[in-house]
C-alpha positions in Angstrom: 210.4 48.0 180.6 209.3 50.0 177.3 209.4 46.7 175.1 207.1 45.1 177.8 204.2 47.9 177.0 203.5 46.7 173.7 203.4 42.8 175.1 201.4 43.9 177.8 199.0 45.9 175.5 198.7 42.9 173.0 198.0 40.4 175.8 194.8 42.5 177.2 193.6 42.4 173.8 193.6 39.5 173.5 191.6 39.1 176.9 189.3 41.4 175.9 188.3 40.2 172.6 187.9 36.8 174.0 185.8 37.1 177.1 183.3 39.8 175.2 183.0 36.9 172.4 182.2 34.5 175.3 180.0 36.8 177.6 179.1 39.8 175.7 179.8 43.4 175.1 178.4 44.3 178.5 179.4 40.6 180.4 181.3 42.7 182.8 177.5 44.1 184.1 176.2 40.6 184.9 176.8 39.4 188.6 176.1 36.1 187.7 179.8 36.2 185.1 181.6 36.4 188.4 182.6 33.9 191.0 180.6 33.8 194.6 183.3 35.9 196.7 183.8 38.4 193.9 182.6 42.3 194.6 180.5 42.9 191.9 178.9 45.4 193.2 182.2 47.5 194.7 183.2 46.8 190.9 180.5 48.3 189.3 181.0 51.4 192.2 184.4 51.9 191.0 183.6 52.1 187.1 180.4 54.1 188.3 182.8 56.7 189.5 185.8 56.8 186.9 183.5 57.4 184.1 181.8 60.0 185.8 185.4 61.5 186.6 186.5 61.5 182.9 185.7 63.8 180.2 187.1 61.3 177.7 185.6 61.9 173.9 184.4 58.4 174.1 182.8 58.3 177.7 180.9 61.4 176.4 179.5 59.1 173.4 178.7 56.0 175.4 176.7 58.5 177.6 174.1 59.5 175.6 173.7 56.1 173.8 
């Protein structure tokens, strides 16, 4: 399972970098970058309260910009 992690890491990457080329830094936000019967909304929620559960270094920056 331990030479999986670095696939696994490589792979979301990889997904990252290519939908915020396509919709944005922020495409995530935008209800309309989701299909119909998605939860946007329960999505948003659930970020909504991790990042106000962490006291990550990062999360702290993205706060105050």
């Amino acid at each position: 399972m331990q030479a999986i992690d670095p696939v696994e890491v490589a792979i979301r990457a990889v997904i990252t970098y290519h939908l915020a080329h396509d919709l944005g830094t922020f495409g995530y936000a935008d209800p309309a970058n989701f299909n119909i019967g998605s939860n946007h909304a329960g999505l948003m929620g659930t970020l909504q309260r991790e990042e106000q559960k962490t006291s990550e270094v990062f999360v702290r920056h993205y706060r105050t910009k």
